[in-house]
C-alpha positions as CSV (number, residue, x, y, z in Angstrom):
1,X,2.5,-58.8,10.7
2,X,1.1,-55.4,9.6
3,X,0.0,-52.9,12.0
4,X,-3.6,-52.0,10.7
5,X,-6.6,-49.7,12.0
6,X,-10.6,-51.3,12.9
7,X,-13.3,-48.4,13.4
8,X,-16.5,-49.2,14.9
9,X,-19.0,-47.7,16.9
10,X,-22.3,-47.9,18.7
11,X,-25.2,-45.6,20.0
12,X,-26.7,-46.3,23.7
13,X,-30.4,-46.0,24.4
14,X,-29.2,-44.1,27.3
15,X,-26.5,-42.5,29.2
16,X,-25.8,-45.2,32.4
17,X,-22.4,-47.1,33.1
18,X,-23.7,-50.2,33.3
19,X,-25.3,-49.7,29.7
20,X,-22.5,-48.3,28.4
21,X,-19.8,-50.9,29.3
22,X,-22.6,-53.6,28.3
23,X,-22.8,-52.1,24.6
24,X,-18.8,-50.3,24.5
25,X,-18.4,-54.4,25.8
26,X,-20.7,-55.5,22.9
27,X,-18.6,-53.9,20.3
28,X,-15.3,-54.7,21.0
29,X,-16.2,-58.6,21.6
30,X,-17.9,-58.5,18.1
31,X,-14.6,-56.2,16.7
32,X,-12.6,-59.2,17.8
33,X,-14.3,-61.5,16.5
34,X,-15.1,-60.7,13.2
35,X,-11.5,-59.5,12.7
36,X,-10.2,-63.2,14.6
37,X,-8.1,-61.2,17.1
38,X,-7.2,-61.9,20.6
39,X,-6.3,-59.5,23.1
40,X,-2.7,-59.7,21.9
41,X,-3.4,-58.7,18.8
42,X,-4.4,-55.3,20.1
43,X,-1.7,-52.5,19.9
44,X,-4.1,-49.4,21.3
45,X,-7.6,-48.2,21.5
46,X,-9.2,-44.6,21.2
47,X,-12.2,-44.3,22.2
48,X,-14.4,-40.6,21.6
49,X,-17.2,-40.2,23.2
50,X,-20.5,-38.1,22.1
51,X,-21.1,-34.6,24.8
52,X,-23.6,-35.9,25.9
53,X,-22.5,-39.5,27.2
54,X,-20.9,-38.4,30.9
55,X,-21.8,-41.5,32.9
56,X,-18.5,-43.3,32.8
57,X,-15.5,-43.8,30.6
58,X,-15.7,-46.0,27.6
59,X,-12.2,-47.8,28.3
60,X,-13.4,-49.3,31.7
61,X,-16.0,-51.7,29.4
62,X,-12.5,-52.7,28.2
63,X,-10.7,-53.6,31.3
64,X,-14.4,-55.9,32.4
65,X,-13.6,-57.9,29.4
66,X,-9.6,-58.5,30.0
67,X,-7.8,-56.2,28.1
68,X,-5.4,-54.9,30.6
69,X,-2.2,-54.1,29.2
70,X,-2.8,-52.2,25.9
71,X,-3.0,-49.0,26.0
72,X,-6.5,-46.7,26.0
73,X,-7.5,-43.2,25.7
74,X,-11.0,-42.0,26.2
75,X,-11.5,-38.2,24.2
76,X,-14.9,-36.6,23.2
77,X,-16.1,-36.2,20.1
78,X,-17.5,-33.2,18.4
79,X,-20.3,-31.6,19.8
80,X,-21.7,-30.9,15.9
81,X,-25.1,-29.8,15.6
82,X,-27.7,-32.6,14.2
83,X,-25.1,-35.3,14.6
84,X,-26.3,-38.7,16.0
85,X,-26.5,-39.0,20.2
86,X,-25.0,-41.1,22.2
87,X,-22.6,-42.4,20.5
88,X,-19.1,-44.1,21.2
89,X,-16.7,-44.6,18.6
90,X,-13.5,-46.9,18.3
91,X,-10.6,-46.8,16.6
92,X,-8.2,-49.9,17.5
93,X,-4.6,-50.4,16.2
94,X,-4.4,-54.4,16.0
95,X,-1.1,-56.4,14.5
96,X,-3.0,-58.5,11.4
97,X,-1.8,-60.8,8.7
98,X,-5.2,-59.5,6.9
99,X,-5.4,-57.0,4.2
100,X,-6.5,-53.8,4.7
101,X,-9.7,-54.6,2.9
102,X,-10.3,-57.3,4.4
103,X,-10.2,-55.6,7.7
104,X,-14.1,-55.7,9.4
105,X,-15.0,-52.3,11.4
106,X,-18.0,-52.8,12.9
107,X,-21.3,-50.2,13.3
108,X,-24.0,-51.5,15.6
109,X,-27.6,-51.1,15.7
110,X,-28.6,-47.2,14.5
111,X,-24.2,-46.5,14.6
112,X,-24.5,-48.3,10.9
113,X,-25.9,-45.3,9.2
114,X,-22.6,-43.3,10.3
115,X,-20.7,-45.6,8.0
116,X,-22.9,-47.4,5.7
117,X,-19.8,-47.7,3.3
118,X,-17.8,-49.9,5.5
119,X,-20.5,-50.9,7.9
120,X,-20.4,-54.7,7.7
C-alpha cells in the first residue's frame, strides 16, 4: 500500500452548521467513493476553512458520518482578496493500491472552477 494525498472541496450557499456538515458530509462520502475507500483507508484529514465560514468546524461533518479514529485538523485558509467564499477545502492522506493518477479529488458544485485541471 502507498500512502497517497485526495484534494477536494466545496462552497456553501451559506454559513450554518447544519449546511455545512450536510455539504463538508457530501464531499467526503463522494471522496470515498470515487476513490473506493473505507474509513480505514483514511490516514488523516486537513480541513481549511474560508474567513468567512465561522458557524462550526469542518471535522465534526466527519465524526456524523463515522470517522472517529483518524486524525483531523480544522485551519483557515487565506483571507486573499477576490478569492471564491465559503469555501472548505480537504486534503486527506488515504493508504491506496491506486496510482497517483489515478487518484479522484473531488470539486463540487461552483468549488470545480478552483481546480478545473483535476476537477473530475
Amino acid at each position: 500500500m502507498a500512502v497517497r494525498a485526495v484534494r477536494g472541496a466545496v462552497q456553501l450557499e451559506r454559513d450554518e452548521a447544519g449546511h455545512m456538515d450536510e455539504q463538508v458530509g457530501a464531499l467526503l462520502a463522494e471522496i470515498l467513493e470515487r476513490n473506493d475507500l473505507a474509513a480505514d483507508d483514511l490516514i488523516s484529514i486537513w480541513f481549511t476553512a474560508t474567513p468567512d465560514l465561522h458557524s462550526d468546524f469542518p471535522a465534526a461533518a466527519a465524526r456524523k458520518l463515522g470517522i472517529v479514529d483518524v486524525p483531523l485538523i480544522c485551519a483557515q485558509e487565506l483571507d486573499i482578496e477576490g478569492a471564491m467564499p465559503r469555501v472548505v477545502r480537504v486534503l486527506a492522506h488515504i493508504e491506496s493500491d491506486r496510482p497517483r493518477a489515478e487518484i479522484a479529488h473531488v470539486y463540487l458544485g461552483a468549488a470545480a472552477a478552483l481546480r478545473k485541471d483535476i476537477a473530475q
